[in-house]
DRENSE-388079 format. One record per residue (C-alpha): residue in one letter; residue number from 1; x, y, z. Coordinates in nm, 2 decimals, m for minus. Example, Ala and Ser with C-alpha at 12.3 -4.5 7.8 and 13.67 -1.06 7.14 Angstrom:
% DRENSE-388079
kelo=A, paba=1, east=1.23, north=m0.45, up=0.78;
kelo=S, paba=2, east=1.37, north=m0.11, up=0.71;
//
This chain:
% DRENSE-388079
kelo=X, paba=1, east=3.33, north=12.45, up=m4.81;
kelo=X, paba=2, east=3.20, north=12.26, up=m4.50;
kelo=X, paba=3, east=2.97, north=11.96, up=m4.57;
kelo=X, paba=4, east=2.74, north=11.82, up=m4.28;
kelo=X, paba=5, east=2.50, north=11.55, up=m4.36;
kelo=X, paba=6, east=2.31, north=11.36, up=m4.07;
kelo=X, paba=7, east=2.23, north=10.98, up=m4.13;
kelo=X, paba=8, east=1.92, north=10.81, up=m3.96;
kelo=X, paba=9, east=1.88, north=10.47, up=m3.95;
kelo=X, paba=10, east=1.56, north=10.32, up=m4.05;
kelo=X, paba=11, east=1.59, north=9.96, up=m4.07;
kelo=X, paba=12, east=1.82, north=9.70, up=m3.99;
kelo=X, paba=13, east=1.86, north=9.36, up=m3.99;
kelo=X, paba=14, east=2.12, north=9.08, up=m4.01;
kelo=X, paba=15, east=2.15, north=9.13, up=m4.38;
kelo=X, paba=16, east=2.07, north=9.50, up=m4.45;
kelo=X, paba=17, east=2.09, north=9.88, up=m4.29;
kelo=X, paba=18, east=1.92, north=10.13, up=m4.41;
kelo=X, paba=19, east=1.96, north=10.54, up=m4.33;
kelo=X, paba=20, east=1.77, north=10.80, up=m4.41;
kelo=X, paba=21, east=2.03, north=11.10, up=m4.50;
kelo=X, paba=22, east=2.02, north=11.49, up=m4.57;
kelo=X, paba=23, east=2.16, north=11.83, up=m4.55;
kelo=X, paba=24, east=1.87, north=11.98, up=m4.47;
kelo=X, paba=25, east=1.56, north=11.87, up=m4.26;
kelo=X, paba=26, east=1.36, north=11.92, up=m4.55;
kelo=X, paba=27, east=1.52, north=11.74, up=m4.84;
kelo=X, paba=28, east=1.60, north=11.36, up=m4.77;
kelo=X, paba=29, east=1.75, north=11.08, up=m4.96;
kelo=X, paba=30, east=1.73, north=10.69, up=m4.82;
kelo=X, paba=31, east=1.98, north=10.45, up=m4.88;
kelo=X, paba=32, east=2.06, north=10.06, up=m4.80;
kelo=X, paba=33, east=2.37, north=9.93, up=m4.76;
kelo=X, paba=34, east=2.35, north=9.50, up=m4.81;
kelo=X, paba=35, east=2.63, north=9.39, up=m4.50;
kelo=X, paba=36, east=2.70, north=9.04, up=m4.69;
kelo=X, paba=37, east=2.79, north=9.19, up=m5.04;
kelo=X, paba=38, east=2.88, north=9.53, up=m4.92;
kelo=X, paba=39, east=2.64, north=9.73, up=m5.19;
kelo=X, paba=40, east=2.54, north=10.06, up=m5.19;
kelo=X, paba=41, east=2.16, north=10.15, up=m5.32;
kelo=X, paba=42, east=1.97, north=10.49, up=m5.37;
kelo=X, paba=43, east=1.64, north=10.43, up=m5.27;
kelo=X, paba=44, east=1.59, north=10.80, up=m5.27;
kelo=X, paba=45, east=1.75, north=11.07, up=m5.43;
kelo=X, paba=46, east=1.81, north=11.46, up=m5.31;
kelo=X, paba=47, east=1.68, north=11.70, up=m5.54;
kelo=X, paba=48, east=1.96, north=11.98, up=m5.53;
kelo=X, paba=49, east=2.00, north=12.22, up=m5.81;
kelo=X, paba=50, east=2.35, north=12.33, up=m5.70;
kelo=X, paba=51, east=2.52, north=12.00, up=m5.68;
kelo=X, paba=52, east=2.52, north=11.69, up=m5.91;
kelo=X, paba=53, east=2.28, north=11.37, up=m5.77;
kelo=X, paba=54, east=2.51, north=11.18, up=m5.60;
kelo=X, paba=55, east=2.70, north=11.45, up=m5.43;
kelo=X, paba=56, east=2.51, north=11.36, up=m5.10;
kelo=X, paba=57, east=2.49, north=11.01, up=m5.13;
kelo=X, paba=58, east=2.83, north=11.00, up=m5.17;
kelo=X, paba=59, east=2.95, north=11.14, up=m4.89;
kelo=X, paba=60, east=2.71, north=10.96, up=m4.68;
kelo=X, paba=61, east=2.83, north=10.62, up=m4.83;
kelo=X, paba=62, east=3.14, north=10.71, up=m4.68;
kelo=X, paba=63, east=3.03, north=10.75, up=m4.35;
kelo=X, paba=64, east=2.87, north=10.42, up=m4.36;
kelo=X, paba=65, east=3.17, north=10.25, up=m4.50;
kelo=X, paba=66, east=3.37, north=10.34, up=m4.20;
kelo=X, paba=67, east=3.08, north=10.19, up=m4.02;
kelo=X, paba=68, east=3.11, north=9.88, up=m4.19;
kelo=X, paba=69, east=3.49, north=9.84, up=m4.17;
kelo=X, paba=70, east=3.61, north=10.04, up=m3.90;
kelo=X, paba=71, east=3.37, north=10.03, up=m3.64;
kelo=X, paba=72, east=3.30, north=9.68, up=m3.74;
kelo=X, paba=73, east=2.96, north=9.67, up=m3.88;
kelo=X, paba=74, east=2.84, north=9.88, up=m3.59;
kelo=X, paba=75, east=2.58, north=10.10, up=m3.71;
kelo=X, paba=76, east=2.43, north=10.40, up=m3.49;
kelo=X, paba=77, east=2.10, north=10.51, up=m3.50;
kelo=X, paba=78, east=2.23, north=10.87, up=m3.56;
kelo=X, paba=79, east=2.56, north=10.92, up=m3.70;
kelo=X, paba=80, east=2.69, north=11.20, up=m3.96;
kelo=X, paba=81, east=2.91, north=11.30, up=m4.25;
kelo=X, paba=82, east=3.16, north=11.63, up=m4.14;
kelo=X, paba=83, east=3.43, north=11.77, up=m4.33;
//
């Protein structure tokens, strides 16, 4: 099964990012990643009958994970999830 989630970014600052992220342009979830002690929160969850809670948020975390190490805390205002 092939997965596609877009991340938006809302907010950022020296401290914090935060995305907005879905499948679908109707169903959204936000998250914030804090840079300095590299936690993951779920501001809001996607409602989605067919897949467990953090099915989404998971996958997104990932995407911003290689942000954060990767790309070296480099964080696009659009960027996205494929597999």
């Amino acid at each position: 099964m092939a997965v596609y989630i877009l991340l938006l970014k809302e907010y950022e600052d020296d401290e914090t990012v935060v995305y907005k992220f879905w499948p679908y342009e109707n169903t959204m979830g936000k998250m914030k990643l804090n840079k300095i002690t590299r936690k993951l929160t779920k501001l809001e969850e996607i409602p989605d009958k067919d897949f467990p809670s953090t099915f989404y948020f998971d996958r997104a975390a990932q995407r911003l994970a290689v942000c954060l190490e990767r790309e070296e805390g480099v964080f696009p205002e659009k960027t996205a999830f494929e597999s």
